[in-house]
VOPAGU-2260 file (C-alpha; in pm, 1 decimal, decimal comma):
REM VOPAGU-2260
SITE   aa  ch    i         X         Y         Z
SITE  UNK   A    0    -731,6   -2089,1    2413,2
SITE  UNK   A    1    -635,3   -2241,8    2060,2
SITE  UNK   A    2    -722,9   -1887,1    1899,6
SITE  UNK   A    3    -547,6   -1703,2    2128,5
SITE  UNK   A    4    -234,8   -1936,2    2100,9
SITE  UNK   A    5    -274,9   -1927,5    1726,4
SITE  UNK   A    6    -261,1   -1566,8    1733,3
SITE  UNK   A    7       8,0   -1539,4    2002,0
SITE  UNK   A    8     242,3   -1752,9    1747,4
SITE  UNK   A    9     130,8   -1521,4    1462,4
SITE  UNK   A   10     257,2   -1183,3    1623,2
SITE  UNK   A   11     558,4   -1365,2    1721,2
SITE  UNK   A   12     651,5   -1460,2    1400,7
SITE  UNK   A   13     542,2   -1107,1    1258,9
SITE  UNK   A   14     770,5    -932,0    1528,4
SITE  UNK   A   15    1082,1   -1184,3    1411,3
SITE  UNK   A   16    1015,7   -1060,7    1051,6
SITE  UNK   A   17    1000,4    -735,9    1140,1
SITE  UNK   A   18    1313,5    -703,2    1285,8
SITE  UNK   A   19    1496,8    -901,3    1006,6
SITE  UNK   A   20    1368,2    -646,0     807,3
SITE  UNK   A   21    1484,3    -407,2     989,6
SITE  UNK   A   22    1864,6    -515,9     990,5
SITE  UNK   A   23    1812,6    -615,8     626,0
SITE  UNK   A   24    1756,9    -239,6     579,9
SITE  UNK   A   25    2020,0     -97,1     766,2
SITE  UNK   A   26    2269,8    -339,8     624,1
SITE  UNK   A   27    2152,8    -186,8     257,8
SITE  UNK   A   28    2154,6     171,1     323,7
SITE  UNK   A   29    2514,7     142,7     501,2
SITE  UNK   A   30    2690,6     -76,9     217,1
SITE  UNK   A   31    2568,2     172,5     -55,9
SITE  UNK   A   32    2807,3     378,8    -186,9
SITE  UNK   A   33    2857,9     763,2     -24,0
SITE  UNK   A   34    2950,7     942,7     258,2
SITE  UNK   A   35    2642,7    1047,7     453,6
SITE  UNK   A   36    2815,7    1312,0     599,8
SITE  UNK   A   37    2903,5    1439,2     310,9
SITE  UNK   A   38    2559,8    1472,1     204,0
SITE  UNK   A   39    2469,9    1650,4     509,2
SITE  UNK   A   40    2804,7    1915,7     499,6
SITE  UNK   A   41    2697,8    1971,5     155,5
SITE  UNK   A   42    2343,5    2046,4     207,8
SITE  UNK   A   43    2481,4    2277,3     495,0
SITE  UNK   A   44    2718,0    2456,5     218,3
SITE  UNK   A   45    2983,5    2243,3     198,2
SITE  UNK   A   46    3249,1    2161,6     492,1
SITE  UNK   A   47    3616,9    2117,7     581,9
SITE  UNK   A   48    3756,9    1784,8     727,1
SITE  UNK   A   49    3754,6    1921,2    1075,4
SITE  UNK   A   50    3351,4    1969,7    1026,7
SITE  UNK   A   51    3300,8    1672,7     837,4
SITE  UNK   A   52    3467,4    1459,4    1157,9
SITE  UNK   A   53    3213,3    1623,3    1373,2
SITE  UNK   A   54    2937,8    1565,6    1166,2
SITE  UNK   A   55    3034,7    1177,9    1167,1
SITE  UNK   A   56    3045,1    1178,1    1581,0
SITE  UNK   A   57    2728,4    1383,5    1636,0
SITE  UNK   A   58    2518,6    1075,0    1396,0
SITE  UNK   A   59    2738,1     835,2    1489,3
SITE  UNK   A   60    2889,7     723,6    1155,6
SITE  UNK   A   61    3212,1     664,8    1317,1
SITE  UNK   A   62    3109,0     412,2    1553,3
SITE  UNK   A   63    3132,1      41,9    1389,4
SITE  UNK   A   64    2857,6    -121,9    1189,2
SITE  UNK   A   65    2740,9    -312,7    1496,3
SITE  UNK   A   66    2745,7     -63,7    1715,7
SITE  UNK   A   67    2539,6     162,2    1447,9
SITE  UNK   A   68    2303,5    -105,4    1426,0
SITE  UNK   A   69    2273,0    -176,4    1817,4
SITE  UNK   A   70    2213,8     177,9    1849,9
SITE  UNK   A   71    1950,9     193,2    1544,0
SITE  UNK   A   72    1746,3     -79,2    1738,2
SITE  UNK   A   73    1776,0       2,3    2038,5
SITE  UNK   A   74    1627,3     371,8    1944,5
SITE  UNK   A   75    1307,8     191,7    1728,7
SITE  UNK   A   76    1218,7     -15,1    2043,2
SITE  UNK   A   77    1183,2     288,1    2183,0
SITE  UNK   A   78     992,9     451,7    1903,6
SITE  UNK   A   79    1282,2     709,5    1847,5
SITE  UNK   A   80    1323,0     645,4    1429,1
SITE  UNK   A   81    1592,4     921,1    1426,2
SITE  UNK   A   82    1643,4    1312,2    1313,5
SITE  UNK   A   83    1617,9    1414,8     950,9
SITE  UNK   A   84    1892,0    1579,4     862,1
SITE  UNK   A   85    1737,6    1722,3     532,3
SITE  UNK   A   86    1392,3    1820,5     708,4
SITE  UNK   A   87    1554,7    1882,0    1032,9
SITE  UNK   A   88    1292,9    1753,0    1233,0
SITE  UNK   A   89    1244,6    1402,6    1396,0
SITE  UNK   A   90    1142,0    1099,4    1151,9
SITE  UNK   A   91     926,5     996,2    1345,3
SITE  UNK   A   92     651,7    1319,9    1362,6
SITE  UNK   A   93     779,6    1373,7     985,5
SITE  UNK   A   94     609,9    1042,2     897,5
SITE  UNK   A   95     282,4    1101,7    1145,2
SITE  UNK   A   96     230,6    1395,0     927,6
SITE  UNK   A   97     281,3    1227,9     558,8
SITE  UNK   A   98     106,5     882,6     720,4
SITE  UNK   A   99    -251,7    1003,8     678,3
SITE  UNK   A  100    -233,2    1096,9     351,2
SITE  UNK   A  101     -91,5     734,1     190,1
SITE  UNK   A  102    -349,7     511,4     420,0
SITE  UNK   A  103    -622,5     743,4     280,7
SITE  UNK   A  104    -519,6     704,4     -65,1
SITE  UNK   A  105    -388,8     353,3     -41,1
SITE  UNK   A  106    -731,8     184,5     158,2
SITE  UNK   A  107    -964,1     393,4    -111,5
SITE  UNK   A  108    -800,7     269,1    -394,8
SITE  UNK   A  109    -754,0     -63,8    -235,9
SITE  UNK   A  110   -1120,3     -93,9    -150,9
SITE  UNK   A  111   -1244,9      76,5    -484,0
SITE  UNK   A  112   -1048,6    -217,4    -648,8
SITE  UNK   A  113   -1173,3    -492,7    -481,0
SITE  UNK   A  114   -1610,6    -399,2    -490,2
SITE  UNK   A  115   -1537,5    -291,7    -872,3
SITE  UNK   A  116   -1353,5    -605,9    -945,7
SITE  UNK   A  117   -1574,5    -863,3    -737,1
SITE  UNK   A  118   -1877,7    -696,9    -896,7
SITE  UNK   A  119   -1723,1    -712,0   -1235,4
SITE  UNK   A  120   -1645,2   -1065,8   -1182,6
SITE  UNK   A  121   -1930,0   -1225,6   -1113,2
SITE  UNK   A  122   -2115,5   -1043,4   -1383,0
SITE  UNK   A  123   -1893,3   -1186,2   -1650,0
SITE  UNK   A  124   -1896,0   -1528,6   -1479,2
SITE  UNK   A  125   -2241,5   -1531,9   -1481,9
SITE  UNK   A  126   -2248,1   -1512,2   -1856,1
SITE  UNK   A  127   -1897,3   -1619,3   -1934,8
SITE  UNK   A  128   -1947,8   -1611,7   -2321,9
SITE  UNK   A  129   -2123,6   -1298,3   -2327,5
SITE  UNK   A  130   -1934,7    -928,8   -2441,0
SITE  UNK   A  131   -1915,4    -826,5   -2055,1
SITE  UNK   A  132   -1707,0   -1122,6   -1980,6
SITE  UNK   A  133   -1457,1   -1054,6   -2277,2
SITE  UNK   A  134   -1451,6    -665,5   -2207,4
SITE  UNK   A  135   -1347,6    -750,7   -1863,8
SITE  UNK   A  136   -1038,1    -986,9   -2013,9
SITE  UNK   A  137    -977,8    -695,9   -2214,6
SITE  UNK   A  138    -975,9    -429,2   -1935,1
SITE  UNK   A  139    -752,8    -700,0   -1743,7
SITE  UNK   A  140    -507,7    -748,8   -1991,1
SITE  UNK   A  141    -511,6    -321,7   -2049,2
SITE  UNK   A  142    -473,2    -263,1   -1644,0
SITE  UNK   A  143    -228,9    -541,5   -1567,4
SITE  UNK   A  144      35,2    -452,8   -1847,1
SITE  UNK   A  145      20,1     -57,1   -1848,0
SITE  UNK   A  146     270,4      95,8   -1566,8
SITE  UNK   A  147      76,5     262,2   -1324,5
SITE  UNK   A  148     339,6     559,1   -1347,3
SITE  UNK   A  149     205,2     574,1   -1729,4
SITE  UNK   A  150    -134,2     552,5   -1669,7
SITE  UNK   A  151    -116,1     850,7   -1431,3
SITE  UNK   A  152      33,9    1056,2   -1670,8
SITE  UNK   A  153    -217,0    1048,5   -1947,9
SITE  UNK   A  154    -513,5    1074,8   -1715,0
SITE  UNK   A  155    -323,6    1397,1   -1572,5
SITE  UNK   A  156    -284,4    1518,7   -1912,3
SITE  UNK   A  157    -641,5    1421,1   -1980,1
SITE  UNK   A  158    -851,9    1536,5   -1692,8
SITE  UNK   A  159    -589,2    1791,4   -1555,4
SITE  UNK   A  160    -450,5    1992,2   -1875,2
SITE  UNK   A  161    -696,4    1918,8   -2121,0
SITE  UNK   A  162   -1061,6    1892,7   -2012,2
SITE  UNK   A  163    -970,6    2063,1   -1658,1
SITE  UNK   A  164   -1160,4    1801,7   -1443,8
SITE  UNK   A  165    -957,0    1770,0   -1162,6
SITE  UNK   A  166    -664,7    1961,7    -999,2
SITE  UNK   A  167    -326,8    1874,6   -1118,7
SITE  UNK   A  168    -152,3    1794,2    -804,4
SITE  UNK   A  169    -169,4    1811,7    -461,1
SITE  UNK   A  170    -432,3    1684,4    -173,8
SITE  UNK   A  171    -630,0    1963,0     -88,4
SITE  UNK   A  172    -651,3    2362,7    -249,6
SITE  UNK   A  173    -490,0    2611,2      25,8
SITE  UNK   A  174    -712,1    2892,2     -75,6
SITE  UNK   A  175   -1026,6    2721,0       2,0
SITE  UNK   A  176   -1259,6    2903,2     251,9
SITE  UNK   A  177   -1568,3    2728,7     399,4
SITE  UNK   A  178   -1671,6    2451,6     621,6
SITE  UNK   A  179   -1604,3    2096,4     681,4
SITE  UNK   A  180   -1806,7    1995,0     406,5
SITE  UNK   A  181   -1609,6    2192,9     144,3
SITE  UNK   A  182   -1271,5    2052,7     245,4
SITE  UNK   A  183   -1386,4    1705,6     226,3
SITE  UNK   A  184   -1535,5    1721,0    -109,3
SITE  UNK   A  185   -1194,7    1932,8    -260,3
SITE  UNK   A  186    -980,2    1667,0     -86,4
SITE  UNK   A  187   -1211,8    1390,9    -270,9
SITE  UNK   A  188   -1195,8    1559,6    -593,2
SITE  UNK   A  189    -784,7    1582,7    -516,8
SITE  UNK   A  190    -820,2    1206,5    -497,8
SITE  UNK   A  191   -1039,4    1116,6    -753,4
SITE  UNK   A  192    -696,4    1068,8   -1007,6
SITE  UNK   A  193    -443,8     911,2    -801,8
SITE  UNK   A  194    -729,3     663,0    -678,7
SITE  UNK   A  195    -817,9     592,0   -1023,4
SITE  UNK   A  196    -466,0     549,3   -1145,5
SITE  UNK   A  197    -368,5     337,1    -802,9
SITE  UNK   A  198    -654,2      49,3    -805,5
SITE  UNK   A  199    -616,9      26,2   -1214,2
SITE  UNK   A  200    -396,6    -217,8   -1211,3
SITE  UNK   A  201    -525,4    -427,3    -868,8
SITE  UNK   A  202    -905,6    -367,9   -1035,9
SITE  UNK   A  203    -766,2    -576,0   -1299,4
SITE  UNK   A  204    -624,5    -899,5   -1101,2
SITE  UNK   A  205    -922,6    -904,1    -837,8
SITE  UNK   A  206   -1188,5    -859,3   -1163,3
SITE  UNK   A  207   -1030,1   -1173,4   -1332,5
SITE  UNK   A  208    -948,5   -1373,7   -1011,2
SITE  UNK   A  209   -1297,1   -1320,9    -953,7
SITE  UNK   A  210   -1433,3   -1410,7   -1244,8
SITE  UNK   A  211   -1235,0   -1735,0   -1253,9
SITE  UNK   A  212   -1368,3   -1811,9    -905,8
SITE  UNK   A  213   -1730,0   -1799,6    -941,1
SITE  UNK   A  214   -1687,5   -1939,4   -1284,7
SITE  UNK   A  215   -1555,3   -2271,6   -1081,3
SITE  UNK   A  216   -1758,8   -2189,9    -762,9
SITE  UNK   A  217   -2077,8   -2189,4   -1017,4
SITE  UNK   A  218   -2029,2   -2557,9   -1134,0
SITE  UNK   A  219   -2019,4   -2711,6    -809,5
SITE  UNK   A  220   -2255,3   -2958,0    -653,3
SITE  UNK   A  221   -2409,2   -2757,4    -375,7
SITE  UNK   A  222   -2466,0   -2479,2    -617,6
SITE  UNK   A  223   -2651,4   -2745,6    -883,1
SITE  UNK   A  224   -2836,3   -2864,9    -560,3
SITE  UNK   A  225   -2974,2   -2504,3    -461,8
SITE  UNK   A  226   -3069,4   -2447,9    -822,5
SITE  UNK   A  227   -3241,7   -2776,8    -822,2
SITE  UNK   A  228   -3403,8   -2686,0    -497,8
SITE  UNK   A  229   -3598,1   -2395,2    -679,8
SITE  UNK   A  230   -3408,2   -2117,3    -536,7
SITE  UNK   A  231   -3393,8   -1773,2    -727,5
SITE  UNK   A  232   -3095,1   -1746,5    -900,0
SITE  UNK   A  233   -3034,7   -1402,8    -725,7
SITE  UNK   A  234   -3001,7   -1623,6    -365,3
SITE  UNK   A  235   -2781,5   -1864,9    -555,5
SITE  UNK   A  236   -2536,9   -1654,4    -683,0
SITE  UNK   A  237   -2485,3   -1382,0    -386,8
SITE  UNK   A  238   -2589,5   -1624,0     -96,1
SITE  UNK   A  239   -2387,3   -1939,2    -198,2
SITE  UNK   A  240   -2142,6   -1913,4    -434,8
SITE  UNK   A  241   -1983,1   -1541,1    -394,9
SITE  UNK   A  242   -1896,2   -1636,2     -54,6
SITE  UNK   A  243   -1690,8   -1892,8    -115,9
SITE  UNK   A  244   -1560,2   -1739,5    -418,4
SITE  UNK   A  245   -1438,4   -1458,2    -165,9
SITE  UNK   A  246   -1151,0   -1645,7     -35,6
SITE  UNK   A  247    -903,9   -1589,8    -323,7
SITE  UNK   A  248   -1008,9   -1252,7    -340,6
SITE  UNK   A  249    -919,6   -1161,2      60,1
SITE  UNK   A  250    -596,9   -1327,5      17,6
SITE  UNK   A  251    -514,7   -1153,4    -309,4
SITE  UNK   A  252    -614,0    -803,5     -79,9
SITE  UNK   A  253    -329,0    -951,9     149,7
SITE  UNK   A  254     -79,7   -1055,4     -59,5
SITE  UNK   A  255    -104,7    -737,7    -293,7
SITE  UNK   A  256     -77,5    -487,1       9,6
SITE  UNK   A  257     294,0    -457,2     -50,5
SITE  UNK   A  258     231,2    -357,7    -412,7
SITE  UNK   A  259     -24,3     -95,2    -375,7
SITE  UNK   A  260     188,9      40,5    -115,9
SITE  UNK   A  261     551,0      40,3    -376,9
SITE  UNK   A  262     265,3     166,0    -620,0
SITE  UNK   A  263     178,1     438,3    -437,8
SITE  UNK   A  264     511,8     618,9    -430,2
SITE  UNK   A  265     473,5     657,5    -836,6
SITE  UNK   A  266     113,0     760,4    -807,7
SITE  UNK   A  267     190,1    1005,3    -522,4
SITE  UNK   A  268     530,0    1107,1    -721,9
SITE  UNK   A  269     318,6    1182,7   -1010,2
SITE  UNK   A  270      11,8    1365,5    -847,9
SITE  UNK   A  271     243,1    1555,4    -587,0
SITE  UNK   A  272       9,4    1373,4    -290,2
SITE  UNK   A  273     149,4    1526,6      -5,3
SITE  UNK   A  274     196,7    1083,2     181,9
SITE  UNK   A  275     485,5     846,8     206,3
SITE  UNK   A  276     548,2     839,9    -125,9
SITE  UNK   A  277     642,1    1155,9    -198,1
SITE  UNK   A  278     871,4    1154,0     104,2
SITE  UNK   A  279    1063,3     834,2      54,6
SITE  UNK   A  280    1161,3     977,6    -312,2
SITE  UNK   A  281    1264,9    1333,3    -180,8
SITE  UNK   A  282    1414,9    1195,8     124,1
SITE  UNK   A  283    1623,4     965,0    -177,6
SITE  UNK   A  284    1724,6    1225,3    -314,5
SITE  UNK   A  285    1852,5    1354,0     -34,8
SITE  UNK   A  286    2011,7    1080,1     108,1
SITE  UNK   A  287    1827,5    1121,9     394,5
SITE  UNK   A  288    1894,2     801,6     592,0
SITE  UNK   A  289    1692,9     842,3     900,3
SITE  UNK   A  290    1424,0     894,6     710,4
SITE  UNK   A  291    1448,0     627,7     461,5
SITE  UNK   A  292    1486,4     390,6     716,9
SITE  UNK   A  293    1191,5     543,7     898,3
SITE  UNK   A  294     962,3     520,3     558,8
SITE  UNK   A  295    1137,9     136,6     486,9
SITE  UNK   A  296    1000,4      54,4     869,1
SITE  UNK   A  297     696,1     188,8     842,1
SITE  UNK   A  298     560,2       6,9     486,3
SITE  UNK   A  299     701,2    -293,2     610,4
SITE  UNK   A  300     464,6    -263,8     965,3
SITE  UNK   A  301     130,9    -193,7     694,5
SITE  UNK   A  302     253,1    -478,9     523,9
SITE  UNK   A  303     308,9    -743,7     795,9
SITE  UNK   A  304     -49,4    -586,6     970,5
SITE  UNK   A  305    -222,8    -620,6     661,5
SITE  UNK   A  306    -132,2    -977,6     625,1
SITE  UNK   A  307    -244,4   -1100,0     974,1
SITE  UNK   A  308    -563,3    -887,2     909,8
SITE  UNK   A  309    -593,7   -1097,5     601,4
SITE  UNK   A  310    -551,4   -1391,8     772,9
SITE  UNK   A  311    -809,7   -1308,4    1050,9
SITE  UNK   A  312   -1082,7   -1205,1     786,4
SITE  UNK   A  313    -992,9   -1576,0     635,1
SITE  UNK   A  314   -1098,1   -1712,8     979,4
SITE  UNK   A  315   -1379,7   -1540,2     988,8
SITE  UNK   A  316   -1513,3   -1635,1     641,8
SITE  UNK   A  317   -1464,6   -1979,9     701,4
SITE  UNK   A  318   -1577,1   -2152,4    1091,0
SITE  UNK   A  319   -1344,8   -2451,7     961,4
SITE  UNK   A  320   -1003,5   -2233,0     988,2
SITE  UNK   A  321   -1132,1   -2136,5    1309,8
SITE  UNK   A  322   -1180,6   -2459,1    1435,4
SITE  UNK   A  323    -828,1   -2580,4    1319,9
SITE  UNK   A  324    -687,5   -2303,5    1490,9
């Protein structure tokens, strides 16, 4: 009964935030400066006033802001996100179709990031004076200051233009023929860049936290006890101290969703990945409201589930957060 009160509370406090969000959102898009339907008569060839009037009444811009927003809500709880003007299609099937694509590229380079960087970690902590340990504070200091938009760009010049790796943009080749098999491995070679480029940065936070961790976790007493014990230094290490050392690193995962998902509209901008990304900036362009909104929901639902998931593998790491709960 605690647990399931615990996580009762939880999703109602994730639903409140969501919905603050929400209005938060709407409130933005409709104080920025513009006339939506002017963006829409001009991407239909231009209108007169008579048109432009209509255009206002069919989306409702000339109802008040509260009414707009009652309406907006009312419409989500109802999974309706809205008609894209610019795409002229509804939001939501527009983002079931672009979804896919960013959750593919966003838990690869997520999870990529995290084994690399634990693994990295723990070797350097193991020998924290040794030339792994300051190539990793190297790599760190490389990943964590160079823009990811930047780092995309010269491995696309790299291992796109230059040595002719990997394709240039896009998710899969259209002209492929073949089986299952085939497509999978041309999609993975599509994402072998954008990966790269996406987890540089987060490879270089969880490889440091990491480090940092065991380096502490290492000079405890239960760790001097097992050693003292007689057990090999293998069972030590990945038995006792990484999993401790792992609770840092799970709620970095959490904390950082929200950043590998902002990150991924430069990646995906700069590859061409056919995911959220790539829609939120044309849709921008555009001024396509529905859609932004749609996109602005959406990342903030990953982000809000990825959190509580965060918080549940925190439980079960540790029985004592279970038992408080």
């Amino acid at each position: 009964m605690p647990v399931l009160s615990a996580t009762a509370t939880r999703l109602f406090y994730a639903v409140i935030l969501l919905l603050a969000v929400l209005i938060l959102n709407f409130a933005m898009l409709h104080l920025a400066p513009g006339d939506v339907a002017d963006t829409i008569a001009q991407s239909m060839g231009g209108a007169d006033a008579e048109v432009l009037e209509q255009i206002r009444k069919d989306y409702g811009l000339d109802q008040p802001f509260i009414v707009q927003l009652g309406t907006y809500l009312g419409k989500v709880l109802r999974f309706d996100l809205g008609y894209s003007f610019y795409y002229n299609m509804p939001v939501t099937e527009l983002i079931l179709q672009r979804l896919p694509a960013t959750l593919l590229l966003v838990f690869t380079a997520q999870a990529l990031a995290m084994v690399v960087g634990v693994i990295l970690g723990v070797i350097s902590a193991r020998k924290p004076n040794g030339i792994l340990s300051h190539f990793v504070t190297f790599f760190s200091l490389l990943g964590y200051s160079a823009p990811v938009f930047w780092t995309g760009i010269l491995l696309l010049i790299a291992f796109s233009l230059k040595i002719q790796w990997f394709p240039v943009a896009g998710m899969r080749d259209v002209t492929l023929e073949g089986g299952v098999l085939a497509h999978v491995l041309d999609v993975a070679r599509h994402m072998v860049l954008p990966v790269v480029t996406l987890s540089s940065i987060f490879l270089a936070l969880y490889s440091r936290l990491s480090r940092a961790t065991m380096m502490e976790t290492l000079g405890t007493d239960y760790v001097r006890t097992a050693r003292a014990k007689g057990l090999p230094e293998r069972d030590v290490v990945y038995r006792h101290a990484l999993r401790n050392s792992l609770f840092p690193i799970v709620t970095l995962a959490g904390l950082q969703f929200s950043a590998v998902i902002s990150g991924a509209v430069l990646v995906e901008t700069v590859y061409a990945w056919p995911g959220l990304g790539t829609l939120a900036f044309q849709s921008i362009l555009a001024r396509d409201t529905p859609t932004i909104l749609g996109i602005l929901f959406f990342s903030a639902l990953m982000v809000i589930v990825g959190n509580l998931l965060t918080d549940f593998a925190l439980r079960l790491l540790d029985p004592r957060l279970r038992a408080r709960s």
